[in-house]
N, CA, C and O atoms as a Tripos MOL2 file, in Angstrom:
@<TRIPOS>MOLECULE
protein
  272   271    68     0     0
PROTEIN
NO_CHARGES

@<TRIPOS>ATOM
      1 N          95.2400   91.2040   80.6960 N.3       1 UNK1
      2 CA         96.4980   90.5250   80.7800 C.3       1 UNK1
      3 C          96.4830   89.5300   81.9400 C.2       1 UNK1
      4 O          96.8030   88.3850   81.6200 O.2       1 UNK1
      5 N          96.1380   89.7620   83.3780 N.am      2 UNK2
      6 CA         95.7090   89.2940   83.8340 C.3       2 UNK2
      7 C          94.5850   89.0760   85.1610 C.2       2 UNK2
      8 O          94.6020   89.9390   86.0390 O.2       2 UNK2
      9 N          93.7110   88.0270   85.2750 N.am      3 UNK3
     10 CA         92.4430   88.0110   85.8470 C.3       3 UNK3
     11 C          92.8840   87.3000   86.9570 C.2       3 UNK3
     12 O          93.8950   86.6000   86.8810 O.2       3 UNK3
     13 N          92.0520   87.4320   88.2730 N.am      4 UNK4
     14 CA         92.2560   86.7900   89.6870 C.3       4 UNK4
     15 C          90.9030   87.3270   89.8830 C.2       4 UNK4
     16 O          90.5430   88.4980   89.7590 O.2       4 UNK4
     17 N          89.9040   85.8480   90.3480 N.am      5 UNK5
     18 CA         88.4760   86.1370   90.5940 C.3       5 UNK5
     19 C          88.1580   84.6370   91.0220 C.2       5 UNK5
     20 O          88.9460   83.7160   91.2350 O.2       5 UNK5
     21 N          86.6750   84.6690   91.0900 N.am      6 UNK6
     22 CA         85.9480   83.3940   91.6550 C.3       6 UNK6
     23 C          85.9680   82.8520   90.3090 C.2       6 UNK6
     24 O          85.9430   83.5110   89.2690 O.2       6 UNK6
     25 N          86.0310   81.2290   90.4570 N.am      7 UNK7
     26 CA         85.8060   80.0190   89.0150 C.3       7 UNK7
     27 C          84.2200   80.2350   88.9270 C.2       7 UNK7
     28 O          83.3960   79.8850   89.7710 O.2       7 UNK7
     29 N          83.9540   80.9650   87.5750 N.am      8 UNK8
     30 CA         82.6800   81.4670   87.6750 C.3       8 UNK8
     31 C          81.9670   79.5600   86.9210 C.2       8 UNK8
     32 O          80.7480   79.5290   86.7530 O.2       8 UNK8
     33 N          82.5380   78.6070   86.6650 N.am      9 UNK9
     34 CA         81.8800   77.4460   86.9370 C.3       9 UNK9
     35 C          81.2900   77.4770   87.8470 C.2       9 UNK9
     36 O          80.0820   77.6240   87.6630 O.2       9 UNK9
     37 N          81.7600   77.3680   89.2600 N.am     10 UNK10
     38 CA         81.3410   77.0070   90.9360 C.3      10 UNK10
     39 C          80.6860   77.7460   90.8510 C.2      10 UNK10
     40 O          79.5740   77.4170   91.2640 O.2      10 UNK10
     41 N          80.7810   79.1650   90.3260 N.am     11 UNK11
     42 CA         79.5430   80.3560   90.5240 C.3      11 UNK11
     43 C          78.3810   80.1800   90.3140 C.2      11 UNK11
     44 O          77.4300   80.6140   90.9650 O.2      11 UNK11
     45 N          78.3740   79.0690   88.7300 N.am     12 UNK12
     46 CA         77.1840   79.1040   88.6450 C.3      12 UNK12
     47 C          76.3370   77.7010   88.6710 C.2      12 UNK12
     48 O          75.3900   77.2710   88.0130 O.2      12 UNK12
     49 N          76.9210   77.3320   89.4580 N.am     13 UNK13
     50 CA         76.8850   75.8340   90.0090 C.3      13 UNK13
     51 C          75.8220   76.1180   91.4310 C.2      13 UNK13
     52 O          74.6450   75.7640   91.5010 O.2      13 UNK13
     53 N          76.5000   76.7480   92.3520 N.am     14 UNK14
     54 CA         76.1610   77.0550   93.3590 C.3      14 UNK14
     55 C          75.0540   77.9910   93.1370 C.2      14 UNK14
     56 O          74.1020   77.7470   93.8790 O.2      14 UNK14
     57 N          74.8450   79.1790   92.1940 N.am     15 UNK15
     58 CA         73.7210   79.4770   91.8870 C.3      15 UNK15
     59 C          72.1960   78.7310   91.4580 C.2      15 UNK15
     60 O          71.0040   79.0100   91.5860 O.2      15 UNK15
     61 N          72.8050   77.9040   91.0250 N.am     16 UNK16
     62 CA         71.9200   76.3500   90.2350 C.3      16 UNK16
     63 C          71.0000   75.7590   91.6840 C.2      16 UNK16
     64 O          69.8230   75.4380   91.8430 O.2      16 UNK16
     65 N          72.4240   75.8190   92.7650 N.am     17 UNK17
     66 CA         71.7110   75.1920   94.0160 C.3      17 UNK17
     67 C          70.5710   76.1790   94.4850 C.2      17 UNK17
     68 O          69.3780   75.9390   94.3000 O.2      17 UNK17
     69 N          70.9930   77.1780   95.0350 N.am     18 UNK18
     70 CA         69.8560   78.2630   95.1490 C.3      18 UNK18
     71 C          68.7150   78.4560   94.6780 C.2      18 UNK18
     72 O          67.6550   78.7520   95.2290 O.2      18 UNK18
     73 N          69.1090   78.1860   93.1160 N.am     19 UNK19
     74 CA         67.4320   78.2830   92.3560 C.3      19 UNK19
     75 C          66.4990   77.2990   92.8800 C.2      19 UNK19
     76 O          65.3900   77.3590   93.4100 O.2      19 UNK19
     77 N          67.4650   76.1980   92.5000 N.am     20 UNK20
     78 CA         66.2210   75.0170   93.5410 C.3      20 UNK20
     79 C          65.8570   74.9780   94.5120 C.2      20 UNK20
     80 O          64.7890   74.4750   94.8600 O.2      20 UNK20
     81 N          66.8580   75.6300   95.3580 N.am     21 UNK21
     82 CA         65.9950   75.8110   96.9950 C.3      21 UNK21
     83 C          65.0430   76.7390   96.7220 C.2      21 UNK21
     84 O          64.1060   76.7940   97.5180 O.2      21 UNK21
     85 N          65.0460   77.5620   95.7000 N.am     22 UNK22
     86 CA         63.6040   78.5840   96.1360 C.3      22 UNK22
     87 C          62.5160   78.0380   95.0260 C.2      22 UNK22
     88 O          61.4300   78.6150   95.0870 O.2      22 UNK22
     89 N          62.6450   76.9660   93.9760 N.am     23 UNK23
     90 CA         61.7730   76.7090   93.2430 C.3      23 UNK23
     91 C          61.1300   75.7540   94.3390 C.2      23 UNK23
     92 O          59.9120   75.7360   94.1620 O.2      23 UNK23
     93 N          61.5070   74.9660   95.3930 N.am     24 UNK24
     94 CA         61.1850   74.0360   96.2250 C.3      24 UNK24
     95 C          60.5940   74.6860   97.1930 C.2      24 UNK24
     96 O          60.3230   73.9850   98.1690 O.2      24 UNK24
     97 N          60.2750   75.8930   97.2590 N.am     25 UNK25
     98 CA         59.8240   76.4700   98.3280 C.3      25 UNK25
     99 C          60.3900   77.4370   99.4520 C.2      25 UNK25
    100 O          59.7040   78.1510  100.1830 O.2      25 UNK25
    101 N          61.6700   77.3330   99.4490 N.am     26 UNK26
    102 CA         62.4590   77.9030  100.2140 C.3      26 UNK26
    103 C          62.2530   79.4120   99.9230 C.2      26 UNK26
    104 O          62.3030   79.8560   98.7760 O.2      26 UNK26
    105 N          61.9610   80.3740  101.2900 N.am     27 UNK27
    106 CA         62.0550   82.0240  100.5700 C.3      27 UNK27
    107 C          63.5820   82.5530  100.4610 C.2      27 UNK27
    108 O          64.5160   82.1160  101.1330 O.2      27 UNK27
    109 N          63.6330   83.2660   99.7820 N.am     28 UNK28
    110 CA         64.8510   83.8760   99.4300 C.3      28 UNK28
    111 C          65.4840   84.3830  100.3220 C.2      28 UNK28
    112 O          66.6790   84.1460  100.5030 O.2      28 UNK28
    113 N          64.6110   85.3670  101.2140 N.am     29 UNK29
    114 CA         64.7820   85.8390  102.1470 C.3      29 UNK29
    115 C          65.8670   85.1360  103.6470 C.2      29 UNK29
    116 O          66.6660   85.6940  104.3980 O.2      29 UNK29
    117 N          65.3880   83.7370  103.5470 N.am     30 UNK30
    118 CA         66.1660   82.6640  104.4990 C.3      30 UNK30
    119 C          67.2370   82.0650  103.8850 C.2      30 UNK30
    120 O          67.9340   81.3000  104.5510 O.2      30 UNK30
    121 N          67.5380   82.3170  102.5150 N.am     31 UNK31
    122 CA         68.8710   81.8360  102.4820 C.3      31 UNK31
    123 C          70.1790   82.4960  102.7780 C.2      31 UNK31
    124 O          70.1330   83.7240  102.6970 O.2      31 UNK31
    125 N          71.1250   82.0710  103.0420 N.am     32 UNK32
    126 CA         72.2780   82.7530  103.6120 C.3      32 UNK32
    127 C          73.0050   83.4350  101.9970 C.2      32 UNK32
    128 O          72.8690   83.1520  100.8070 O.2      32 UNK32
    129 N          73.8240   84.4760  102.8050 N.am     33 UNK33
    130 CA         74.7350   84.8670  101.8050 C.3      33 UNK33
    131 C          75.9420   84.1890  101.8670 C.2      33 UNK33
    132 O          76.4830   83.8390  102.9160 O.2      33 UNK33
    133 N          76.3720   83.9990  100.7280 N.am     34 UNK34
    134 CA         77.0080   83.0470  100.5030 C.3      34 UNK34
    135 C          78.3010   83.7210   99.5290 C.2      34 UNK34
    136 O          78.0340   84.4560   98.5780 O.2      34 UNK34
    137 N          79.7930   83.3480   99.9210 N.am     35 UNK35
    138 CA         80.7880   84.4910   98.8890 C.3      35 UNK35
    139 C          81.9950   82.6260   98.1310 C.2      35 UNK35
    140 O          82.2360   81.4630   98.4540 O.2      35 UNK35
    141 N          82.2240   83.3880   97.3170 N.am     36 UNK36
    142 CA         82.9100   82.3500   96.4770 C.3      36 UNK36
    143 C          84.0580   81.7400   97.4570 C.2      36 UNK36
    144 O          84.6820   82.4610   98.2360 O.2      36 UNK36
    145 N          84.2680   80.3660   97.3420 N.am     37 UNK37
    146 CA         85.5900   79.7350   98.1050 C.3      37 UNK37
    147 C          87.0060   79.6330   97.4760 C.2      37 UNK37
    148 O          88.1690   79.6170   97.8790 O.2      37 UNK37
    149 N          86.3600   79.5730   96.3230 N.am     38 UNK38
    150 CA         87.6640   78.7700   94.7690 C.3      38 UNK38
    151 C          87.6810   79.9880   94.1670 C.2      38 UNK38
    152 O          86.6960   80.5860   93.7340 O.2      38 UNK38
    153 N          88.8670   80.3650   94.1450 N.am     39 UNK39
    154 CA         89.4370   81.6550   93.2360 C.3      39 UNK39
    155 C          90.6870   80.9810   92.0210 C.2      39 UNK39
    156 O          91.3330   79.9410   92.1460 O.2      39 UNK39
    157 N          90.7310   82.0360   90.8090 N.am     40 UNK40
    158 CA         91.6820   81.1610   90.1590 C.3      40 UNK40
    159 C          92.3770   82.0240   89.0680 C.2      40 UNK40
    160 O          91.6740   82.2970   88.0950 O.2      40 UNK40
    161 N          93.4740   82.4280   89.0800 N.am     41 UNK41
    162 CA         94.3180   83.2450   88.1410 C.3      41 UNK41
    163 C          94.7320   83.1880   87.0690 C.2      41 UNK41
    164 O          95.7510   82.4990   87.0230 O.2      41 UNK41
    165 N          94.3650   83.6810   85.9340 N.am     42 UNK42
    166 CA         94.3330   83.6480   84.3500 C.3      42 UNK42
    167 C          95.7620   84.5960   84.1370 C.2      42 UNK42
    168 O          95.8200   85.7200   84.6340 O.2      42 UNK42
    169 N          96.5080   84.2180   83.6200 N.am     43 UNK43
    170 CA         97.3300   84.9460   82.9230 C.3      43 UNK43
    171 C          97.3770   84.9510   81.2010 C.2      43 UNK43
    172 O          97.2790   83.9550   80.4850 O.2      43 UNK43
    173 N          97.5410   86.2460   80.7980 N.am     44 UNK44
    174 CA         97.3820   85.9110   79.1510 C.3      44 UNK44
    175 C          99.0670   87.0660   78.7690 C.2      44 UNK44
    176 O          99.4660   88.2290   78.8170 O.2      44 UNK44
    177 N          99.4010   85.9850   78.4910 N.am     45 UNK45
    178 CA        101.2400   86.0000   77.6260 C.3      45 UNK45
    179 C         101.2630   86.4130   77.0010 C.2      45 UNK45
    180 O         102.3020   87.0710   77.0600 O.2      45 UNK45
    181 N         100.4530   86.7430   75.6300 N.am     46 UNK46
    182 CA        100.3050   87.6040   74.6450 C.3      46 UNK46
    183 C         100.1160   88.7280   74.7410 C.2      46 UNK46
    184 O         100.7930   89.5660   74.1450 O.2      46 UNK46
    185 N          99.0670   89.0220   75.5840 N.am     47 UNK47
    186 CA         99.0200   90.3210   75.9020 C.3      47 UNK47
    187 C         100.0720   90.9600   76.4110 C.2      47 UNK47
    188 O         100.4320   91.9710   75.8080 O.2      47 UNK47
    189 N         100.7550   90.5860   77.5130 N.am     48 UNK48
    190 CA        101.7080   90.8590   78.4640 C.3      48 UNK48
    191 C         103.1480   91.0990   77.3560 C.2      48 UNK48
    192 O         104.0330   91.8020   77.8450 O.2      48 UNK48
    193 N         103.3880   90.5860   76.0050 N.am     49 UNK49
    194 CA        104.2980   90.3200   75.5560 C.3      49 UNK49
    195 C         103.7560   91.8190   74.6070 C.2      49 UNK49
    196 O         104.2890   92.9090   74.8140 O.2      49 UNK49
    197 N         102.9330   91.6800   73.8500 N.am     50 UNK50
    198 CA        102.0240   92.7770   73.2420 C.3      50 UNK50
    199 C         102.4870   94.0620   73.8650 C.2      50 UNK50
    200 O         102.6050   95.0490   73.1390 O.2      50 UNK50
    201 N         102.7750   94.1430   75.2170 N.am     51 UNK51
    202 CA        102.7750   95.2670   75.9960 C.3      51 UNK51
    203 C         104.1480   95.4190   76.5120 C.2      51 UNK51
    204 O         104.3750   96.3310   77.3070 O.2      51 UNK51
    205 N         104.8610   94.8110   76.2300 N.am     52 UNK52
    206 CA        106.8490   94.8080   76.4390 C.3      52 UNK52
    207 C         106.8810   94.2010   77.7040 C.2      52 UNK52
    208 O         108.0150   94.0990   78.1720 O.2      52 UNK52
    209 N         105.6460   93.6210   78.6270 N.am     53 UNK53
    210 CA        106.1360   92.9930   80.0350 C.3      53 UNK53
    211 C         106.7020   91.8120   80.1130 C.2      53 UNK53
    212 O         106.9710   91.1920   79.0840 O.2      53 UNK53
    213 N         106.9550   91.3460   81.2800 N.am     54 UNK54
    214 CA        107.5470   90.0880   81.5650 C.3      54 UNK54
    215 C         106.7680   89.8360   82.3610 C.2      54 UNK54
    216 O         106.2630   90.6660   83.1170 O.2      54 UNK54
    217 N         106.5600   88.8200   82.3430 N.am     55 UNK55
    218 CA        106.1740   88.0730   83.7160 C.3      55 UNK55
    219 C         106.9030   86.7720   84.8780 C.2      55 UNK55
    220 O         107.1090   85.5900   84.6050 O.2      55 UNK55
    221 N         107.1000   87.2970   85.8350 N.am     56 UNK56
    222 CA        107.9870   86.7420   86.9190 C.3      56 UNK56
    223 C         107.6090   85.4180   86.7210 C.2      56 UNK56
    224 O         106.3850   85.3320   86.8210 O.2      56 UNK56
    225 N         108.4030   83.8150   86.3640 N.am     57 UNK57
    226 CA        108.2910   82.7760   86.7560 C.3      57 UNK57
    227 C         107.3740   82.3040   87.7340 C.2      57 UNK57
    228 O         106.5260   81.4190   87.6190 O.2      57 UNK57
    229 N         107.6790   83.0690   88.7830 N.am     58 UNK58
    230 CA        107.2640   82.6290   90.0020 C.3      58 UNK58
    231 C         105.4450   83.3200   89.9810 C.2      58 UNK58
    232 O         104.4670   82.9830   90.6480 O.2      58 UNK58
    233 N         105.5540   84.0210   89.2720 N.am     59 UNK59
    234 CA        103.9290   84.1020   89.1280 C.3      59 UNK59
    235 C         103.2490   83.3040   88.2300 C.2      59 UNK59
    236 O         102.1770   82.8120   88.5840 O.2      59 UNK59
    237 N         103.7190   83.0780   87.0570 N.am     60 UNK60
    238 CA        103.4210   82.2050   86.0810 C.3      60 UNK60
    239 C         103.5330   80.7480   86.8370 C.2      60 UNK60
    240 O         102.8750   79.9600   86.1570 O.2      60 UNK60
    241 N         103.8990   80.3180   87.5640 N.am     61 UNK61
    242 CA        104.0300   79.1980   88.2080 C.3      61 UNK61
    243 C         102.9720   78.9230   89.2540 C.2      61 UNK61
    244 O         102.7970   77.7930   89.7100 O.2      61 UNK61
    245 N         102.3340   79.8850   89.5910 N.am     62 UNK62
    246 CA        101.0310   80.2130   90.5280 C.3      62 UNK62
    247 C          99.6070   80.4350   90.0090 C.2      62 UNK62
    248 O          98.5350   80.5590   90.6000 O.2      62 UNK62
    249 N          99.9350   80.4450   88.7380 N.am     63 UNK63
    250 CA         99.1170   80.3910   87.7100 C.3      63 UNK63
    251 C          98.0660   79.2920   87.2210 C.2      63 UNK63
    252 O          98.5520   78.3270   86.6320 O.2      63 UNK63
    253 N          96.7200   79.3250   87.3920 N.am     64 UNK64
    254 CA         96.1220   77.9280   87.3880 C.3      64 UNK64
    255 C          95.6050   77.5630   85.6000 C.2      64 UNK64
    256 O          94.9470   76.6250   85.1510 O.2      64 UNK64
    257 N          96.3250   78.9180   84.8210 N.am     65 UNK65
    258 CA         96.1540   79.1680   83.3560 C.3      65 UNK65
    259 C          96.6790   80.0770   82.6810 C.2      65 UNK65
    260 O          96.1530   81.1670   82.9080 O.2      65 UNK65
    261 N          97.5290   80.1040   81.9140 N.am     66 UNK66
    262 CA         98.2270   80.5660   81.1250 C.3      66 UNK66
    263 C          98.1630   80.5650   79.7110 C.2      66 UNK66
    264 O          98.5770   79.5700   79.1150 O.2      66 UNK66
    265 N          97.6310   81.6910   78.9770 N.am     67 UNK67
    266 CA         97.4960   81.5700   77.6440 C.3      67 UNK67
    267 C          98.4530   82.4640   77.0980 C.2      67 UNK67
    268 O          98.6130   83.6840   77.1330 O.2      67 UNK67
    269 N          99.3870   80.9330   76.2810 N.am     68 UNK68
    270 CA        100.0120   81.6760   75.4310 C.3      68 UNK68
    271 C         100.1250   82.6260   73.9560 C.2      68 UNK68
    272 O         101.1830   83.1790   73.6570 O.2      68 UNK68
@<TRIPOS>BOND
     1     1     2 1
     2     2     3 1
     3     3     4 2
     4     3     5 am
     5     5     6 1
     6     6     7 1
     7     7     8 2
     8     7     9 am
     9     9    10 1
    10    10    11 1
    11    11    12 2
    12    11    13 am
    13    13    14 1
    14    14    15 1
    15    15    16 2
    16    15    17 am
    17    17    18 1
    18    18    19 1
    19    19    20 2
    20    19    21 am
    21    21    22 1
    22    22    23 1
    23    23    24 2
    24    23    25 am
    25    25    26 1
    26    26    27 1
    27    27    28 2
    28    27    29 am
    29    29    30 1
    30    30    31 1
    31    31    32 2
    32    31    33 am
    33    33    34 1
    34    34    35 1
    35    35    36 2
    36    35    37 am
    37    37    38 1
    38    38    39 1
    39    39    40 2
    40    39    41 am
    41    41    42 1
    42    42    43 1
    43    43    44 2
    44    43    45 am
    45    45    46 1
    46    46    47 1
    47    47    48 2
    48    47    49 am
    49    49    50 1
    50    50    51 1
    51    51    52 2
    52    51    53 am
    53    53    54 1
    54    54    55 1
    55    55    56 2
    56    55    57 am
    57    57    58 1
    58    58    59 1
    59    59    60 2
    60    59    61 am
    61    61    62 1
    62    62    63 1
    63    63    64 2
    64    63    65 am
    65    65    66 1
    66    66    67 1
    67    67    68 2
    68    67    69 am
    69    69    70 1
    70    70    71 1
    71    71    72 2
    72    71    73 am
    73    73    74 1
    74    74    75 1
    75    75    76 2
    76    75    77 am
    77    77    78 1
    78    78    79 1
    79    79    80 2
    80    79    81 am
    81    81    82 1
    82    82    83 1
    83    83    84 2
    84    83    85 am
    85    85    86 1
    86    86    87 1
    87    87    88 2
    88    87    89 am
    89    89    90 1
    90    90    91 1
    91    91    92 2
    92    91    93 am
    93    93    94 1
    94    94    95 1
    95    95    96 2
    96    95    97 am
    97    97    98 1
    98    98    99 1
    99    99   100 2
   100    99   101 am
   101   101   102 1
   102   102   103 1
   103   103   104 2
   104   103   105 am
   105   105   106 1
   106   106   107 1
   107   107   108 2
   108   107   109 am
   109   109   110 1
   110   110   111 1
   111   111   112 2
   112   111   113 am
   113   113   114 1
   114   114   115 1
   115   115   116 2
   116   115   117 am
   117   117   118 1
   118   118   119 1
   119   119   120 2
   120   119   121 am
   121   121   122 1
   122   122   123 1
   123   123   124 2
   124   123   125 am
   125   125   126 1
   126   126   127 1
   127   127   128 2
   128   127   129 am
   129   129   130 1
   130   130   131 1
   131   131   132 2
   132   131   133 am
   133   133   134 1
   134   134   135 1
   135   135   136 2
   136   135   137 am
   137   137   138 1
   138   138   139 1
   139   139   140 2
   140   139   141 am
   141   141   142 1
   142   142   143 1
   143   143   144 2
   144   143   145 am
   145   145   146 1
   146   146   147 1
   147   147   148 2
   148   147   149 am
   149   149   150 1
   150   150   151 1
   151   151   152 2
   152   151   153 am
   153   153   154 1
   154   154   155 1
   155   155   156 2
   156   155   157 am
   157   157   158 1
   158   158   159 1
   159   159   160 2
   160   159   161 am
   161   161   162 1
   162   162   163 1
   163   163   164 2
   164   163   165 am
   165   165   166 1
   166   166   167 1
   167   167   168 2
   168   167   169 am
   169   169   170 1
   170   170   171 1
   171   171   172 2
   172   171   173 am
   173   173   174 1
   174   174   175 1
   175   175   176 2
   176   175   177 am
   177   177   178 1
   178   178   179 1
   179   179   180 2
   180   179   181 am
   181   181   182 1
   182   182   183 1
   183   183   184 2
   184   183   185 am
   185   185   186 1
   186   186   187 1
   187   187   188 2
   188   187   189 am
   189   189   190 1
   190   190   191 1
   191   191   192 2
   192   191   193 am
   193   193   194 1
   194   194   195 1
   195   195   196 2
   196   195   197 am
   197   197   198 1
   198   198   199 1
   199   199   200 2
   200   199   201 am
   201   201   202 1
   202   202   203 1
   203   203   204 2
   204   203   205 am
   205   205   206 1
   206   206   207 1
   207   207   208 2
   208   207   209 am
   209   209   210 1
   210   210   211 1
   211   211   212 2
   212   211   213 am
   213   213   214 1
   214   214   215 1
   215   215   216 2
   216   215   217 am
   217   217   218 1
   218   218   219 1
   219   219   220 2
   220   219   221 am
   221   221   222 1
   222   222   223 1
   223   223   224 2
   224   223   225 am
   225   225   226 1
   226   226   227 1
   227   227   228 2
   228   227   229 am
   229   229   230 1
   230   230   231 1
   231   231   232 2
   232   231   233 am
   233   233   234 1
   234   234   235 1
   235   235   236 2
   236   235   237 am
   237   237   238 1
   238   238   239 1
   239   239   240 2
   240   239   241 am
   241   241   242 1
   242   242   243 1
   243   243   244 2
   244   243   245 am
   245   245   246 1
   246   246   247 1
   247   247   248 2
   248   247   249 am
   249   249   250 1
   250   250   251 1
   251   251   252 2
   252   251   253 am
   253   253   254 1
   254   254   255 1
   255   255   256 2
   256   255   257 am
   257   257   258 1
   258   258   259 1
   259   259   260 2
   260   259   261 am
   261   261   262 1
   262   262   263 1
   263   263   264 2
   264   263   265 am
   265   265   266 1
   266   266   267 1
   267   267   268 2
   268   267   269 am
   269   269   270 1
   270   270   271 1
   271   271   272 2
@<TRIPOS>SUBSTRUCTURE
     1 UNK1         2 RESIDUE 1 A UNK
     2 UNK2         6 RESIDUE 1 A UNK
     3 UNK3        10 RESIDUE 1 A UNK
     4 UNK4        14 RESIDUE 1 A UNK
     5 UNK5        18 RESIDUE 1 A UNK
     6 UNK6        22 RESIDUE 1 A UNK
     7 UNK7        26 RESIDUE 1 A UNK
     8 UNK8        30 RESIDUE 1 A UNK
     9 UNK9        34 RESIDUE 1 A UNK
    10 UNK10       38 RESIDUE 1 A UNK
    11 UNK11       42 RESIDUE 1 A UNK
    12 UNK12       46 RESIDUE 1 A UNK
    13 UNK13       50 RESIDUE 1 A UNK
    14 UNK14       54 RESIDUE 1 A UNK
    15 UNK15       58 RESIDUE 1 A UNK
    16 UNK16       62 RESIDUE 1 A UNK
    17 UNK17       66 RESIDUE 1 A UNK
    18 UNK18       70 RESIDUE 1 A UNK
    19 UNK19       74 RESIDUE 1 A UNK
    20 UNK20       78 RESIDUE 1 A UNK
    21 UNK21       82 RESIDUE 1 A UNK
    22 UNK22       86 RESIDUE 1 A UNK
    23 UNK23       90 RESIDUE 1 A UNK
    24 UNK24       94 RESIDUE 1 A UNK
    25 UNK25       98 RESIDUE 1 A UNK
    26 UNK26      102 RESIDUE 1 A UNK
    27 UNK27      106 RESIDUE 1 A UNK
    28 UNK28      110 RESIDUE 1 A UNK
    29 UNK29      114 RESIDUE 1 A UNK
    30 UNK30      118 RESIDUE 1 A UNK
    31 UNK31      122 RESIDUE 1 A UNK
    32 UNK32      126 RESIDUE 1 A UNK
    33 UNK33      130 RESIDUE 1 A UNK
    34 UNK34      134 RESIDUE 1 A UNK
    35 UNK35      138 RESIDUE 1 A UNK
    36 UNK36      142 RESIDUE 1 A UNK
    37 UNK37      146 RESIDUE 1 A UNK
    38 UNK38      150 RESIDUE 1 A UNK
    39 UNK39      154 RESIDUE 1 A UNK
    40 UNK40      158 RESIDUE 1 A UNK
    41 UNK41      162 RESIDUE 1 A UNK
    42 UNK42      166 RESIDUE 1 A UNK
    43 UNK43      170 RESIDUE 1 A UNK
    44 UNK44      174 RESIDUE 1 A UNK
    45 UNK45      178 RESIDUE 1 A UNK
    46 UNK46      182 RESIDUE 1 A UNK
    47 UNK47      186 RESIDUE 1 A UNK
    48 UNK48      190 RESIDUE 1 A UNK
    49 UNK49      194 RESIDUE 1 A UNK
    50 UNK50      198 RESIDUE 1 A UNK
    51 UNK51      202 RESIDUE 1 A UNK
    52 UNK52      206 RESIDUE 1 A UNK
    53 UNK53      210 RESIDUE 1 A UNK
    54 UNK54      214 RESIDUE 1 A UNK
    55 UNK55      218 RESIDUE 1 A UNK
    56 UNK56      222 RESIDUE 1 A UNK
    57 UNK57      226 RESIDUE 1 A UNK
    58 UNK58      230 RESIDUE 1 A UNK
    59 UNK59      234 RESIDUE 1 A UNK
    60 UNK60      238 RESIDUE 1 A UNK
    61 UNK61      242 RESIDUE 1 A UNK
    62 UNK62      246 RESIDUE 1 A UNK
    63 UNK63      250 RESIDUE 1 A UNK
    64 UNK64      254 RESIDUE 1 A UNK
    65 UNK65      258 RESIDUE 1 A UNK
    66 UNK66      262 RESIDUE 1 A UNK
    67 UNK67      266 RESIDUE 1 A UNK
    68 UNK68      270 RESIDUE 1 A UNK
């Protein structure tokens, strides 16, 4: 109903970067750990409606996706 997590795009964007630093030589070992910046909240309406809830405006409004 609803998801709040990293934009697994950037996830695997930034993974993309990594690979190349170690196909280029870089050891794995020296790269930093690294945690997601961009987070982004899915709401799904159907479900929520499916299930007798409501959902507060004000969350749905904070919402970077909403499926109705």
């Amino acid at each position: 109903m609803m998801s709040y997590g990293p934009i697994l795009l950037e996830t695997w964007r930034q993974t993309g970067l990594l690979v190349g630093k170690v196909l280029r030589g870089a050891k794995p070992a020296d790269l930093p750990v690294e945690q997601p910046t961009k987070f982004e909240l899915v709401i799904n309406l159907k479900t929520a409606k499916a299930l007798g809830l409501t959902i507060p405006p004000s969350v749905l409004g904070r919402a970077d996706q909403v499926i109705e």
